[in-house]
Every structure is written in structure tokens, then in C-alpha cells.
C-alpha angles and dihedrals in degrees: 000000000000092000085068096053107044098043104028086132103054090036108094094164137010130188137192112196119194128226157139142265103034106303122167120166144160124201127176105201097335100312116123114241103166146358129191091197087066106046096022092232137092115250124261112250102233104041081059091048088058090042099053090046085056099067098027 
């Protein structure tokens, strides 16, 4: 998981949650980033990456 990697010192805590029907999605403090269930595809990578360093 690059997010991991890249930011292992600003994550204090990660969580995967499992689930049905398709749902992916990514949150930073409960804010909303992304949802697939809104697009119907899967995020790029590094667009996430950049993303997540922005509210970190």
C-alpha cells in the first residue's frame, strides 16, 4: 500500500473497511475523497497519493 509508505509518519491511524456491491471508497478524516460508487472506477493512484498529502 503506497499510502503507507509514503506517508508512515502523518498516518496515525488506517482503516479497511470491508464491504459489498462494489464500494470504494477513501475518506481523510471523514471527509469524503473519493467514491467509486460515484464515478464507477476505481481511483488513480497517484491522483490519491497527492490527495491524501494534501490534508495530512
Amino acid at each position: 500500500m503506497k499510502l503507507l509508505s509514503e506517508y508512515k509518519q502523518k498516518i496515525k491511524d488506517l482503516k479497511l473497511i470491508p464491504s459489498g456491491g462494489g464500494c470504494f471508497e477513501v475518506k481523510v478524516n471523514g471527509d469524503l475523497l473519493y467514491s467509486k460508487l460515484k464515478t464507477g472506477q476505481f481511483p488513480d493512484e497517484q491522483a490519491m497519493l497527492e490527495a491524501v498529502g494534501k490534508r495530512l
